[in-house]
N, C-alpha and C positions, 0 to 999 in steps of 0.2 A: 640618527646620530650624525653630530657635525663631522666633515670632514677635516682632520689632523694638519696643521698647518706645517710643513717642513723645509726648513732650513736648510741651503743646498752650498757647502762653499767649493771653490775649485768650479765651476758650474761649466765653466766652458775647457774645460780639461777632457780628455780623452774618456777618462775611468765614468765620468761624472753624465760624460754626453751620450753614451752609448744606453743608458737606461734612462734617462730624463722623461720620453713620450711616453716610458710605462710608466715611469713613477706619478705622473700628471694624471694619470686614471686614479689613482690615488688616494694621492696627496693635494692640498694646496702649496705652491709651490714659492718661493721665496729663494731666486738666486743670487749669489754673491760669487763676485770675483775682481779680480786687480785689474784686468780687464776685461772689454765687451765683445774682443773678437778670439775666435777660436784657432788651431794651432796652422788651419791655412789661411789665415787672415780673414776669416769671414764672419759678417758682422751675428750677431745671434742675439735677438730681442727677448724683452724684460732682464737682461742682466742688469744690477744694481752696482756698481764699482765700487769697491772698498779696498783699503790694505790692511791684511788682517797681522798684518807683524808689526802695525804699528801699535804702540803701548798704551795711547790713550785710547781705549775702549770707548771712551766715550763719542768718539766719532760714529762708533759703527753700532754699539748695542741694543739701539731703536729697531734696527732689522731682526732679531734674534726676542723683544719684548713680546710676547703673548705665543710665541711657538711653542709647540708642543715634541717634535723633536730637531735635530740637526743632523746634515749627510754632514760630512767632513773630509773633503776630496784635495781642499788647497795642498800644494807643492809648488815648490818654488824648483825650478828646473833652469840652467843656466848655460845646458850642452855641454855641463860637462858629465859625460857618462860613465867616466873611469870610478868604482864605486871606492877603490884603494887608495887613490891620490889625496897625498896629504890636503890638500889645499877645497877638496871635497866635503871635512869637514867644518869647514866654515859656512856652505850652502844647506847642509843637514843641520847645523846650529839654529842657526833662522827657521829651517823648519821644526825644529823641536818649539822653540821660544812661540812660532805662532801656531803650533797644538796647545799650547800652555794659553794664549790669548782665545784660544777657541773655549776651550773647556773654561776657565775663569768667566768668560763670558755668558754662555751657559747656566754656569753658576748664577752669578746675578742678576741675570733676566728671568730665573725661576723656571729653567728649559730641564722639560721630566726624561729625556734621554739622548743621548749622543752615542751617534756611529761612526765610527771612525777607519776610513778605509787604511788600513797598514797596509801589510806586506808577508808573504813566504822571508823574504830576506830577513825579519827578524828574528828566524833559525835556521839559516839557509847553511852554519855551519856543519849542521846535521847531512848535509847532503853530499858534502866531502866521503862520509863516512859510507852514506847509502851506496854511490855511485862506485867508493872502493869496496866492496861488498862486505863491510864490517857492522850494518845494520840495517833495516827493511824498512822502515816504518817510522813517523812523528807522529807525538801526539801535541794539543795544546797545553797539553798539563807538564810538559820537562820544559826545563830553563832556557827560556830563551836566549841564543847563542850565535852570533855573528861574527865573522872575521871580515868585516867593512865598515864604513864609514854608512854609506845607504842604510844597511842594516840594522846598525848601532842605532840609527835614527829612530827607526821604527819597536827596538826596543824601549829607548824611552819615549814614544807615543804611549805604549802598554802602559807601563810602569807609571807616567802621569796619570793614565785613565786610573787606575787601582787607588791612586793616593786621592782623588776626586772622590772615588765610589764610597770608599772610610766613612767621609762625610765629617773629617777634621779641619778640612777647608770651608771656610762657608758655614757651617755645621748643620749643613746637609748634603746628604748620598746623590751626588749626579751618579745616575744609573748610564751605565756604558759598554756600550760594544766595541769589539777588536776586531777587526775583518782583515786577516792573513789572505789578500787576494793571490790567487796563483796567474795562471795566464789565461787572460780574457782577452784571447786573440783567436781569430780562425786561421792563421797563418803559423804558428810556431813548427808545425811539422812540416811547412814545403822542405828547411833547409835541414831538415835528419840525413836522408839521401840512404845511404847504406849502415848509418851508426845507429845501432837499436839499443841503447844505452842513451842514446838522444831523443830517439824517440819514444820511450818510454817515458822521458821526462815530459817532451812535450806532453804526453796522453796525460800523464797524472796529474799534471797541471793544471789543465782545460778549464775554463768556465766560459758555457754559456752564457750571454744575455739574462734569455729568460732566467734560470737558474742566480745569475747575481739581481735580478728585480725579487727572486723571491726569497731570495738569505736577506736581503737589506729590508724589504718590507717584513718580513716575520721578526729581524734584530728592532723592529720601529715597533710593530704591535703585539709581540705576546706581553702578556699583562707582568708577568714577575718573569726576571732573569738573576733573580738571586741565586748564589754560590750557598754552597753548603753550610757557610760560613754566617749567612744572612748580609753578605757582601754583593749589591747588583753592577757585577761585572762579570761578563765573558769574553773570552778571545776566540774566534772560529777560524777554521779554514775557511778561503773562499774560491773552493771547486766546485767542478761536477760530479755527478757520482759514479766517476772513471772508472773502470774494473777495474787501469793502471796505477791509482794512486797510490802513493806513498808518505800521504799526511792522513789523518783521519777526521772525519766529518761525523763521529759519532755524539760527540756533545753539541752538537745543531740539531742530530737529530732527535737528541733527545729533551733538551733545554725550547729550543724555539718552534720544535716540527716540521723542520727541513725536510723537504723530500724534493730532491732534485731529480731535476726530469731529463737529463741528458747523459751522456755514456759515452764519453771521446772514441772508444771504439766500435762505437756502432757508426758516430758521425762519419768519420776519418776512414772506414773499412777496405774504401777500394787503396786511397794512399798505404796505409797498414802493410795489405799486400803488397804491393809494391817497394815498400821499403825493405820489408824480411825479404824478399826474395833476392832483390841487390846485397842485404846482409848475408845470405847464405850461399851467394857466388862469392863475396870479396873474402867469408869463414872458409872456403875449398880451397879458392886459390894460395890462401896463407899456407891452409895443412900441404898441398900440394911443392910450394917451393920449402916447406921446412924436410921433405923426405927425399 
């Protein structure tokens, strides 16, 4: 069987470079970005340069003709990381307008699926609620809900994907995935320290590597991602299979055969201990000055 030709945009971005040399076992690979150097200026070869917010597609949809799917990693990032600041949402504009240039694109080259890396933040207002202990648990299936501008973005990424999938655009179904990434860092739990309410988030967050090459490669090749509905769109979480999560990864496991091979608390175990123990000195010393 021929090997799947895929479409990588964002290619020299963070989210995109960290699984590229697995994705290349593969995939045939096909990178796009605004630019060819990565975020410490270092040059990274076969990047193909394009702007994908710009409007004439016709510049750029020769790269996207005869693929068979697309990663979808472009962000436009500007250092401002205030996600509230009014003036944030003109940087998330642009980036909604070119997921809209991605998917239309898509569209017309005749491209049988698109992935599209979102975000937790396009329900991160749920986590207000978690963290105040008035709920436990996200699924993909409640309304996605943000009190940001970041966020907002990433809801309508969703929300474009669904009206693509319909197949009233074009009139046909781009089949499409949502990938709600958590945090694909090895680093979020150095700065918990003694707040285990921080650290728990970090834990449920987590995503390995491995673990995102194989939610992104199973969202590329299971044959049907149809919805109950006969609708192919899903949105996933994109963790690990944290004991600490507090999103669920049960319709990956069920839709595409997710089976994630990491466990922030196994990773993390000696940090872990270390952190509850600083928690359960700074828990004494409180009860102790409150008597």
């Amino acid at each position: 069987m021929p090997r799947r030709r895929l479409v990588v945009t964002g290619a020299t971005g963070t989210i995109a470079m960290r699984i590229l040399p697995d994705l290349a076992q593969h995939f045939d690979l096909t990178l796009l970005d605004v630019k060819s150097t990565d975020r410490h200026g270092e040059h990274i070869k076969d990047i193909i340069e394009v702007d994908l917010l710009d409007r004439d597609r016709d510049k750029y949809r020769k790269h996207f003709e005869g693929a068979d799917a697309v990663l979808h990693c472009a962000f436009i990032q500007d250092g401002q990381f205030d996600y509230y600041d009014p003036d944030r949402f003109w940087m998330e504009n642009d980036n909604v307008r070119m997921a809209y240039n991605v998917m239309q694109v898509c569209q017309e080259a005749d491209v049988r699926r698109l992935v599209v890396m979102s975000s937790n933040h396009a329900a991160d207002y749920y986590e207000h609620l978690i963290w105040g202990d008035k709920m436990e648990f996200v699924t993909p299936e409640m309304i996605p809900l943000s009190d940001n501008f970041y966020g907002w973005a990433k809801v309508s990424y969703e929300s474009l994907g669904f009206v693509f999938a319909c197949g009233g655009v074009g009139g046909r179904k781009l089949e499409n995935v949502q990938l709600r990434i958590g945090g694909p860092r090895e680093t979020d739990i150095d700065g918990c320290k003694g707040d285990l309410k921080k650290m728990h988030r970090a834990l449920g967050a987590y995503l390995s590597v491995r673990d995102e090459v194989q939610l992104v490669v199973k969202s590329i090749e299971t044959q049907s991602i149809e919805d109950a509905n006969g609708i192919p769109y899903q949105v996933f979480y994109g963790i690990s299979g944290n004991t600490h999560r507090f999103w669920s990864i049960q319709n990956a496991k069920d839709v595409i055969g997710y089976e994630p091979e990491d466990d922030s608390a196994v990773r993390f175990a000696d940090k872990i201990l270390a952190i509850t123990q600083e928690g359960a000195k700074e828990h004494a010393g409180r009860e102790q000055g409150e008597t």
